[in-house]
C-alpha positions in Angstrom: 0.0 0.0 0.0 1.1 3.6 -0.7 -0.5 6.1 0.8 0.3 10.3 0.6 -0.7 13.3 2.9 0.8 16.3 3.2 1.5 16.0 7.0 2.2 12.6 8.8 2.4 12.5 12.6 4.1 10.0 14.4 3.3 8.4 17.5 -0.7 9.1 19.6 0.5 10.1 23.0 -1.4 14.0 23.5 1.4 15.5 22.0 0.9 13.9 18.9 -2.9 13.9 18.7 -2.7 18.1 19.8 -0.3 18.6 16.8 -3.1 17.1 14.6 -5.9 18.9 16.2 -3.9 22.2 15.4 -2.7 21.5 12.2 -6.9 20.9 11.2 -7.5 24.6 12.8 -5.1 25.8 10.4 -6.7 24.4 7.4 -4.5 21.3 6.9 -6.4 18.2 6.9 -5.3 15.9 4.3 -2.8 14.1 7.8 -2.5 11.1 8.9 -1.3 10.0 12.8 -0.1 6.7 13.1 0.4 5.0 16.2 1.2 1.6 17.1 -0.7 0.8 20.6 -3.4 2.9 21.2 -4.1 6.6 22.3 -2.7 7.5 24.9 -1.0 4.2 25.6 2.5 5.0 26.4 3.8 7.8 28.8 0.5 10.0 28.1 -1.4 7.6 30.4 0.8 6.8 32.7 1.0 11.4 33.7 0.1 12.6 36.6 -1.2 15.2 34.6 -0.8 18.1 36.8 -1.3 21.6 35.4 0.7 24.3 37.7 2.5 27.0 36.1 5.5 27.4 38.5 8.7 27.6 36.4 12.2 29.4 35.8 12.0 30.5 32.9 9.5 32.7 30.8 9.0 30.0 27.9 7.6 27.6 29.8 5.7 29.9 32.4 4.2 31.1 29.1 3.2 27.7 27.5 2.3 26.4 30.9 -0.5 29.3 31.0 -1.6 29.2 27.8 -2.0 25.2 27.8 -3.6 25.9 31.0 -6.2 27.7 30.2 -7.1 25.5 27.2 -7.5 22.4 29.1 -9.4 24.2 31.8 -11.8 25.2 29.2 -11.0 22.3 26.6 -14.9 21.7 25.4 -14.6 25.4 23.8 -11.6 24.3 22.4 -12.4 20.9 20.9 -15.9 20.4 21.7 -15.0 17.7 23.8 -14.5 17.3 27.7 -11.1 17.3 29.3 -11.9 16.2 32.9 -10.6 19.7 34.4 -10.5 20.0 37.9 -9.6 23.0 40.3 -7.4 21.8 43.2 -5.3 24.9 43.4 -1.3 23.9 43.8 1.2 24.9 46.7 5.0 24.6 45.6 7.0 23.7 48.8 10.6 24.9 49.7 13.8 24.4 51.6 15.5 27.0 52.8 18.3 28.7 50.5 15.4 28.1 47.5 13.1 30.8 48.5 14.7 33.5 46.9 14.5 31.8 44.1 10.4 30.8 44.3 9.9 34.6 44.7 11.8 35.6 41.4 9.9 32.9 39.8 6.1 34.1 41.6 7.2 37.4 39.9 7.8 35.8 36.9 4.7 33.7 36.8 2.6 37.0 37.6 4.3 38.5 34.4 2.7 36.2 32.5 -0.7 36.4 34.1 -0.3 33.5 36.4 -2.1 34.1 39.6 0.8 33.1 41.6 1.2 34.3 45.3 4.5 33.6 47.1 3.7 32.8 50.9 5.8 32.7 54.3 5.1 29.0 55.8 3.5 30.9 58.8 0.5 32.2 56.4 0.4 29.1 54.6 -0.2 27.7 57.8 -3.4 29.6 58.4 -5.1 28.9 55.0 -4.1 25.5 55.4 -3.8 24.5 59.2 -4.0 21.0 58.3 -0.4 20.4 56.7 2.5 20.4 58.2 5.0 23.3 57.3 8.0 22.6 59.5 11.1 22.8 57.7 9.6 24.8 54.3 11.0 28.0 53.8 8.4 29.4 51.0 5.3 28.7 49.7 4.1 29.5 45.5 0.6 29.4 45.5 -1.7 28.8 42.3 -5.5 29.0 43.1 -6.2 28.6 38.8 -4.0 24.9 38.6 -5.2 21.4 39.0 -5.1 18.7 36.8 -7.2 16.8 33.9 -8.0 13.5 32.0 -4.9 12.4 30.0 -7.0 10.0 27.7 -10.0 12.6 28.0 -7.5 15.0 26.2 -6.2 12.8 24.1 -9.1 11.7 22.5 -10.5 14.9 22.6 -7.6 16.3 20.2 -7.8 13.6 18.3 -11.6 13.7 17.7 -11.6 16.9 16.5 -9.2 16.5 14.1 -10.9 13.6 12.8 -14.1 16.0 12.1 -12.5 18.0 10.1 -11.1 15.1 7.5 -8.1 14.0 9.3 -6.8 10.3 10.1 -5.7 8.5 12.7 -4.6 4.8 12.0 -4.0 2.6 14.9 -2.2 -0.6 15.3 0.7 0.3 13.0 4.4 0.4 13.2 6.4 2.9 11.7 9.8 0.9 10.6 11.7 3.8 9.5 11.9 7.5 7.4 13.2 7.6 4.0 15.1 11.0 3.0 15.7 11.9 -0.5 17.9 14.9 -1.6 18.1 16.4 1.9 13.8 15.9 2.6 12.2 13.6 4.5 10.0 12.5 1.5 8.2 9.3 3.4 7.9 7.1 6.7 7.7 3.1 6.1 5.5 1.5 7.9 4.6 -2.5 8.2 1.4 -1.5 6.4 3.3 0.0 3.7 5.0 3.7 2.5 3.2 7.0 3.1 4.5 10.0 1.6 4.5 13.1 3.0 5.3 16.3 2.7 5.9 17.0 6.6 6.7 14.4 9.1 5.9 15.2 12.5 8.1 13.0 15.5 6.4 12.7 18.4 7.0 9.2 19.4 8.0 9.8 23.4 11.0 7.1 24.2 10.9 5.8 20.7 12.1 9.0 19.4 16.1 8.3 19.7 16.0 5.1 17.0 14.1 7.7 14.5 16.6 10.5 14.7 20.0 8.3 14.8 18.2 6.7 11.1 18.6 10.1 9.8 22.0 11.3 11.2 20.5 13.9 13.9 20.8 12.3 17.4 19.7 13.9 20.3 20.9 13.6 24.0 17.6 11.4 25.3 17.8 9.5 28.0 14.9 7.8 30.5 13.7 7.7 34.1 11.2 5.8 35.8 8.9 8.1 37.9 6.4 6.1 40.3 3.3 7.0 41.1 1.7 5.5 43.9 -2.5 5.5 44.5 -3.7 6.0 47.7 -7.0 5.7 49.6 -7.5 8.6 51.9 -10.1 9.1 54.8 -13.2 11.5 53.1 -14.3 12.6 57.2 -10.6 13.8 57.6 -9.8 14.7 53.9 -12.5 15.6 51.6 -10.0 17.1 49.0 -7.0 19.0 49.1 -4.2 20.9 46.9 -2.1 19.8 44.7 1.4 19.6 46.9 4.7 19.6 45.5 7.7 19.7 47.6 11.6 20.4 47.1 12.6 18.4 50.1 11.6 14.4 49.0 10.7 15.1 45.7 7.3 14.5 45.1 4.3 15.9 44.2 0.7 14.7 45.3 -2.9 15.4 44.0 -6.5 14.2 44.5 -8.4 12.0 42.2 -12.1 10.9 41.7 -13.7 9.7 45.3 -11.2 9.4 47.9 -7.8 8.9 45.7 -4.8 10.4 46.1 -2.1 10.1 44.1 2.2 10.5 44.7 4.3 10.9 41.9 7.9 10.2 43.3 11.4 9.5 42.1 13.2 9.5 38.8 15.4 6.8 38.6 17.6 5.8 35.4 16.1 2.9 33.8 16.1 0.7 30.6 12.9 1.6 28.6 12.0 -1.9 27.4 12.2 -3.9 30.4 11.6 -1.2 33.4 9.2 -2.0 35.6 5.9 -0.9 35.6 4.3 -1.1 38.5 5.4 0.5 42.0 8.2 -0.9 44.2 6.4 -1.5 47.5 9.4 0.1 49.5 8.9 3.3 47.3 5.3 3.0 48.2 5.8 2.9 51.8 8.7 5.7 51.6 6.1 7.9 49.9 3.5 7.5 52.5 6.0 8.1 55.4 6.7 11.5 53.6 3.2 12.6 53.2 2.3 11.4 56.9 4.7 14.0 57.6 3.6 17.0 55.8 0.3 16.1 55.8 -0.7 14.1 59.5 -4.7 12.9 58.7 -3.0 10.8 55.5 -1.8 8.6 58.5 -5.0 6.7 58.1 -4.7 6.4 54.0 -4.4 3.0 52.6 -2.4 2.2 49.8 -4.0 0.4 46.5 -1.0 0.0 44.1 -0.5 2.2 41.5 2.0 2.5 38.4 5.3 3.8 36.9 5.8 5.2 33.8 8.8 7.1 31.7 9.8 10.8 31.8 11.8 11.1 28.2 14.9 13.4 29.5 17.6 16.0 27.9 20.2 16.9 29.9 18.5 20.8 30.6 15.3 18.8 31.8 13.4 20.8 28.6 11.6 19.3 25.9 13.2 20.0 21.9 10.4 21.3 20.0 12.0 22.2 16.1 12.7 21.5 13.0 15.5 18.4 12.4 19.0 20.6 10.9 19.7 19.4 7.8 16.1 17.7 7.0 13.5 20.5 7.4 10.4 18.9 6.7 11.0 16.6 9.5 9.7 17.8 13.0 10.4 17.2 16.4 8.8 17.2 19.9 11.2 15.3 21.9 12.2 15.0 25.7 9.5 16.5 27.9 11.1 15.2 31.0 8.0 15.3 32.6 6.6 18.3 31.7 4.6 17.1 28.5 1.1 16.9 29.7 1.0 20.5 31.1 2.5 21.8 28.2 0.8 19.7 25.4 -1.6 22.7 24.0 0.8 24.8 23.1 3.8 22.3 22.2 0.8 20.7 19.9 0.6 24.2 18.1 4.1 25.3 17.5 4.6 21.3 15.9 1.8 22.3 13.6 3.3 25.9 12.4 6.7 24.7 12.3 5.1 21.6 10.0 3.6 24.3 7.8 5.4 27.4 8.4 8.6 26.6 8.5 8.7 28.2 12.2 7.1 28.5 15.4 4.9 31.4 15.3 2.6 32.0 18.2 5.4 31.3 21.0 9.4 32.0 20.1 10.6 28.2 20.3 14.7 29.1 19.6 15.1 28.2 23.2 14.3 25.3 22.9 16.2 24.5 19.8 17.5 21.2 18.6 21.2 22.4 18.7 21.0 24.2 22.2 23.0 21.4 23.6 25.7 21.0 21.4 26.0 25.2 21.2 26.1 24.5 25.4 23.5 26.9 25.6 21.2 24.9 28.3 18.1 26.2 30.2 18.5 26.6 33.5 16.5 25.7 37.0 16.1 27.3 40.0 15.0 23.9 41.7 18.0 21.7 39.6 17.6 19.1 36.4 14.6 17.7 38.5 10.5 17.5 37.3 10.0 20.8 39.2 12.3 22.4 36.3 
């Protein structure tokens, strides 16, 4: 079978279906998204899918804003529901980082993020029921919370499919041919598709596409757990989304009485990781949130998962066009950041597919050849998820 389209996207995580949904609002329908699971079957589901807005730097304050805002109001958007739910989100400090979370509050508020930067004694009165003892700052976003990863997913991807374009599931891209300097076609075990854009968003599977071609990037994997938790309703009805700078991890509500913990980014293989949660994580996890938050020390745990943050050594994703092959696009290394981000990451995939360049947001700094120029992004919190 050959097939043609003027756009192929590669890979149905939320990055890959928003680049399609974005690509139909600016008149280019005649695409094709080929995935070889399902929708959202590989890191995509496996997201915490937080949406706070707390960064160091004003590119990704900017598209965590922006992406906000469309998930919080994705129906208008796509005409399809996203799951969006207001927790609010305190950002938890050590001392010698509070400096630092009140450049960043000011930053935030630059942008239009509602973002309030608190002593731990006032945080203690809003919020008497967690602990604050050893914090040295508090960010607060009332507008964050989270969403529905395969809600959003699907949603993108249904609303590119009402406009004439195609998603094919269940197939395996094998490889990109380039002719004269173009990537001209993908192969696939279905057969060649031409194209005359190819769009790479294929999460951990991106490395093996790029060294094909001659442009290799510096992508690497970690295994962050998350860990699902039964909490008492009488004690805790809901509460914030917590993320905290002294044991690394982060913690939301869910439907009912969950609660999940995202923690630890450990190295791993991505074929043969392990995808559940280690049961000494899960009980390290629990002992940490007993501590900042005391009426979790009747919580039960019920399992949970573990899934791959796709890492560059700045902890930023690549979002560009391949040097050498223009025609071929990249969304590569989220490190953990994608979900948050996806909107606007979607959008710039889709005018650099068509217009050569990233038009709504600047995307130079997060170029393709920013590491080998040694021209990194920067933290305040270190090459960690809270980047």
């Amino acid at each position: 079978m050959t097939d043609s389209c003027d756009v192929v996207v590669i890979g149905g995580g939320v990055m890959g279906c928003a680049t399609l949904h974005y690509l139909a609002k600016m008149g280019i329908t005649n695409t094709l998204l080929l995935e070889r699971d399902t929708l959202a079957s590989g890191s995509t589901g496996r997201s915490m899918t937080i949406l706070r807005m707390h960064y160091s730097n004003a590119i990704t304050t900017r598209m965590a804003k922006e992406s906000r805002d469309v998930i919080a109001d994705f129906e208008a958007e796509t005409g399809h529901p996203g799951g969006f739910v207001n927790t609010g989100y305190l950002f938890l400090v050590v001392p010698g980082q509070e400096g630092a979370l009140r450049t960043n509050a000011a930053l935030q508020r630059e942008h239009g993020v509602d973002s309030r930067a608190l002593m731990p004694e006032e945080a203690a009165k809003q919020w008497p029921e967690i602990n604050f003892e050893g914090v040295a700052a508090v960010a607060y976003e009332p507008d964050s919370g989270y969403a529905d990863s395969s809600a959003v997913t699907n949603g993108f991807a249904l609303s590119a499919r009402e406009t004439g374009a195609r998603v094919t599931l269940g197939c395996n891209v094998t490889g990109i041919v380039k002719e004269r300097g173009r990537a001209v076609a993908v192969e696939t075990d279905l057969g060649r598709i031409n194209a005359g854009a190819i769009v790479l968003t294929a999460g951990p599977w991106i490395p093996e596409f790029l060294a094909s071609v001659g442009a290799p990037l510096p992508l690497s994997w970690v295994r962050h757990q998350v860990v699902k938790l039964h909490r008492p309703l009488n004690k805790i009805p809901t509460h914030p989304i917590i993320a905290d700078t002294s044991n690394g991890i982060s913690f939301r509500p869910d439907v009912d009485d969950l609660t999940l913990i995202g923690i630890r980014e450990d190295p791993t293989d991505r074929d043969t990781y392990n995808q559940s949660v280690d049961p000494s994580c899960a009980a390290d996890s629990l002992e940490y949130l007993v501590q900042r938050y005391p009426a979790f020390d009747e919580a039960g745990w019920d399992g949970g998962w573990s899934g791959l943050f796709t890492v560059t050594p700045d902890h930023h994703p690549v979002i560009d066009r391949v040097p050498g092959l223009e025609n071929l696009v990249v969304g590569a290394g989220f490190s953990g950041h994608g979900f948050k981000l996806s909107p606007t990451i979607g959008r710039a995939l889709a005018e650099l597919a068509v217009d050569g360049r990233a038009t709504t947001i600047d995307m130079t700094p997060l170029r393709f050849t920013r590491f080998a120029e040694d021209d990194l992004l920067g933290s305040a919190y270190g090459a960690t998820v809270f980047a």
